[in-house]
C-alpha positions as CSV (number, residue, x, y, z in Angstrom):
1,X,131.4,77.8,102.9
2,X,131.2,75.8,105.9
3,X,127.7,73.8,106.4
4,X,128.4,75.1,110.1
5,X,127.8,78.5,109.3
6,X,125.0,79.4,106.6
7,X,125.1,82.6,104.8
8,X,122.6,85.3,106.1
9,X,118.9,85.1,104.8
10,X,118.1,87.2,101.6
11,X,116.5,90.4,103.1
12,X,112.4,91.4,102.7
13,X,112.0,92.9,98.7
14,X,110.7,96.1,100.9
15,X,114.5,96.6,102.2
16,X,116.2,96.7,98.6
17,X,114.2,98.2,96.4
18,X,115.4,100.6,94.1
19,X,112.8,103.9,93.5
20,X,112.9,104.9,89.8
21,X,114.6,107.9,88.4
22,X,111.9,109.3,87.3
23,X,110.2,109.3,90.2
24,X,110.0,113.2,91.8
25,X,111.3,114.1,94.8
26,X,111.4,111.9,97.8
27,X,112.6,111.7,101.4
28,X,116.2,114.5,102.3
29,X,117.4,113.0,105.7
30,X,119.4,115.8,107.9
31,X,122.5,113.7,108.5
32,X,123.3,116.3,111.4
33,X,120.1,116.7,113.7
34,X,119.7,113.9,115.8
35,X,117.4,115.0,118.6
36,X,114.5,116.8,119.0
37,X,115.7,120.4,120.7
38,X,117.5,120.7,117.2
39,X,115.1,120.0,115.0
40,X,112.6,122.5,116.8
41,X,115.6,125.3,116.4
42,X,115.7,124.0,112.7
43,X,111.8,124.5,112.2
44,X,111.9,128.1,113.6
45,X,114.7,129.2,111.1
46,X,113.2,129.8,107.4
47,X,116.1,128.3,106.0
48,X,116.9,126.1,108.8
49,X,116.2,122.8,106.6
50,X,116.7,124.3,103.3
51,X,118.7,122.5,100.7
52,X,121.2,124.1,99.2
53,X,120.3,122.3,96.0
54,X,117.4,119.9,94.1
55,X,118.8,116.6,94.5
56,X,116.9,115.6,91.4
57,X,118.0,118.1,88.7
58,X,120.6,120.2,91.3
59,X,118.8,123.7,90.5
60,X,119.5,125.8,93.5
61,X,116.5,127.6,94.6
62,X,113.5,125.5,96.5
63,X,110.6,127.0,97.7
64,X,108.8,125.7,101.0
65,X,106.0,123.7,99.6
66,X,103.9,122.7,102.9
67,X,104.1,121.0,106.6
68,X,103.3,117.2,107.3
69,X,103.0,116.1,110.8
70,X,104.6,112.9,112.1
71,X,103.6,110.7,115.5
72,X,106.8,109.2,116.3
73,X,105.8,106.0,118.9
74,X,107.9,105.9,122.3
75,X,109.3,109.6,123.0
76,X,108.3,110.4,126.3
77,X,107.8,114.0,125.7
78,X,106.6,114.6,122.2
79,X,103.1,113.6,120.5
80,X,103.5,115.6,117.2
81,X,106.7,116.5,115.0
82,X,106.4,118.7,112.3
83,X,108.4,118.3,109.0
84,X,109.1,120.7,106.4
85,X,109.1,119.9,102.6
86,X,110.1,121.9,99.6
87,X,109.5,122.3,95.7
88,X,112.2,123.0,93.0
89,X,111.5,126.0,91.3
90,X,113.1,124.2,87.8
91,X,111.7,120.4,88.0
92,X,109.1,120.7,90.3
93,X,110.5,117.9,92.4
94,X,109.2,118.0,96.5
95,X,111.3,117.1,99.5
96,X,110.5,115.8,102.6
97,X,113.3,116.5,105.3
98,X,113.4,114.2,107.9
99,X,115.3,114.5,110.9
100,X,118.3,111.8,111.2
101,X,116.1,110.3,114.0
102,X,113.5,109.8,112.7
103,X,113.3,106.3,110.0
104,X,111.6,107.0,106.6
105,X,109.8,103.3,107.3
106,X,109.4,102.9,110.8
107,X,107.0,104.6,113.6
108,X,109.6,104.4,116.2
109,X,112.8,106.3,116.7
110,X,115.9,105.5,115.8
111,X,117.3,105.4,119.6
112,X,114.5,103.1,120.2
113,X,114.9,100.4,117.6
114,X,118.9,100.6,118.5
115,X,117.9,99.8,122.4
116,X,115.4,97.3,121.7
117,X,117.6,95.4,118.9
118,X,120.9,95.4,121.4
119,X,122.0,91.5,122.6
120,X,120.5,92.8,126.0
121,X,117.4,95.4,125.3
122,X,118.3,99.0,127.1
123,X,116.4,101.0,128.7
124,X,116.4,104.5,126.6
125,X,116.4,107.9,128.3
126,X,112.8,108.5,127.2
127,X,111.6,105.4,129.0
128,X,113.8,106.5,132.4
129,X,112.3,109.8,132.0
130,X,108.2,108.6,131.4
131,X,107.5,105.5,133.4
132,X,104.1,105.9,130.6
133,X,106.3,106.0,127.5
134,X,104.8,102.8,125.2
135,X,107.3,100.0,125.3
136,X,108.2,97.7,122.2
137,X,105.9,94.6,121.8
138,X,107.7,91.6,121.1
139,X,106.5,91.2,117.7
140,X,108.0,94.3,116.9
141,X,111.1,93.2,118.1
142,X,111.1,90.2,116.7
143,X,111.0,91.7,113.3
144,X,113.2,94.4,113.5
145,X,116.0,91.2,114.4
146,X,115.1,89.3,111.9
147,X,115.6,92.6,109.5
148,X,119.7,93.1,111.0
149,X,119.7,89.6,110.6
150,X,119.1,89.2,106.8
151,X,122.2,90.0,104.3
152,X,123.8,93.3,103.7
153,X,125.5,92.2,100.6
154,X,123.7,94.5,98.4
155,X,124.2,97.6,101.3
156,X,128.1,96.0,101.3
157,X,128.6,96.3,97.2
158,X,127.2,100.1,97.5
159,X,129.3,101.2,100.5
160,X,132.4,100.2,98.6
161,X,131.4,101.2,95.0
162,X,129.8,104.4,96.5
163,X,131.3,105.4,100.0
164,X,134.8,107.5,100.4
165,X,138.0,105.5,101.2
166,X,136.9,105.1,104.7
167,X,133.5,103.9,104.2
168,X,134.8,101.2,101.3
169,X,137.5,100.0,104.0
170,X,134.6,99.0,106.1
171,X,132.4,97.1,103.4
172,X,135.6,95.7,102.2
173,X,136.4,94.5,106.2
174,X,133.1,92.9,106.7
175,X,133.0,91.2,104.1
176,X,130.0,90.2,101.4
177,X,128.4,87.7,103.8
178,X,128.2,90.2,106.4
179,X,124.4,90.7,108.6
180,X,123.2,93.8,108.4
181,X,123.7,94.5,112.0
182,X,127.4,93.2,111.5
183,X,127.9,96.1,108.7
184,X,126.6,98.5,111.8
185,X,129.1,97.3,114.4
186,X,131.9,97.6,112.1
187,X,130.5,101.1,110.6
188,X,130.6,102.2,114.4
189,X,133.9,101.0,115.3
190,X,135.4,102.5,112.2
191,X,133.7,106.0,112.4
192,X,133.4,106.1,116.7
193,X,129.8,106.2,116.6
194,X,127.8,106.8,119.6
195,X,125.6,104.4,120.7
196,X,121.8,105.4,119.8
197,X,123.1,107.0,116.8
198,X,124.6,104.1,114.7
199,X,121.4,102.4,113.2
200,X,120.4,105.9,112.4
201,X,123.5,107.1,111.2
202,X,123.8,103.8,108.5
203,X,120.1,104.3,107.6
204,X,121.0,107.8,106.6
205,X,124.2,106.7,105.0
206,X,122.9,104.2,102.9
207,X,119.9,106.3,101.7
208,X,122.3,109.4,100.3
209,X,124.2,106.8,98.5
210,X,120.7,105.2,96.9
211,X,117.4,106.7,97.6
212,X,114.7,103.9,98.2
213,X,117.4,101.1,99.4
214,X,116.6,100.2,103.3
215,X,118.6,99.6,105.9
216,X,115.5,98.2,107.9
């Protein structure tokens, strides 16, 4: 490799590791719901975020098992979100479902990190709407760059070991050496992604392939 261009730093331990098989239950992310009117309309139907199966030992009858609250930063209009999660009958696993929005890891929205990562930070439609909505400190920023920054060789090797045709044609077209945010661009391009949706839509992506691995 050319000295004139270094590979990409090795990404924070907190971004690739693996949670353990035997761990129960974890985190379902609704690849489909990506604002907040939806996921409302979801909430109010019993089996509006049901799984159709256990992930864990794929028996197919969950029972609701409670309501968490989240406090997602920066959305002009909400201060609460309520998540559902549910228990296998069989294994006793429990399952958060999170809305594809929403990160597992990170306070903010998906839209939000998008617009504040871009080569020139957008203004969102919650920040057009509320002149009040909290805007991203620097810091923030600066860390959330750093994370699309760092190598996506590990996301890269499961895309194409894991992903349909498609989805291997675009970890085989960026490459091994490829940033993380380079593996979004070309994700986008292949698939026509919106933008606001395409860090979200990875995130998801790369957590039904592995549960625990991180996009950021």
């Amino acid at each position: 490799m050319s000295l004139e261009r270094l590979p990409p730093p090795r990404p924070a331990q907190c971004l690739i590791g693996v949670r353990s098989s035997r761990c129960k239950g974890g985190t379902i992310v609704a690849e489909d719901v990506w604002t907040v009117d939806e996921h409302r309309r979801r909430m109010c139907d019993p089996d509006g975020y049901r799984p159709c199966f256990c992930p864990r030992c794929e028996h197919p009858r969950l029972h609701v098992h409670d309501y968490v609250e989240r406090k997602p930063v920066g959305l002009a209009t909400v201060v609460v979100l309520t998540l559902v999660r549910y228990v296998c009958t069989a294994c006793g696993a429990v399952w958060r479902v999170l809305p594809a929005f929403l990160p597992r890891h990170l306070w903010w929205t998906w839209r939000r990190v998008e617009a504040a990562t871009a080569p020139e930070p957008a203004e969102t439609q919650d920040e057009a709407d509320d002149a009040q909505v909290r805007p991203v400190p620097p810091t923030t920023r600066r860390r959330w760059l750093d994370r699309l920054g760092a190598s996506a060789r590990q996301l890269v090797v499961l895309l194409a070991s894991r992903g349909v045709r498609a989805v291997s044609a675009v970890a085989g077209a960026v490459g091994p050496q490829a940033t993380r945010a380079g593996l979004v661009e070309a994700y986008a391009g292949q698939f026509d992604v919106p933008l606001g949706l395409r860090l979200g839509a990875v995130a998801a992506l790369v957590h039904r392939l592995q549960r625990g691995v991180r996009l950021m």
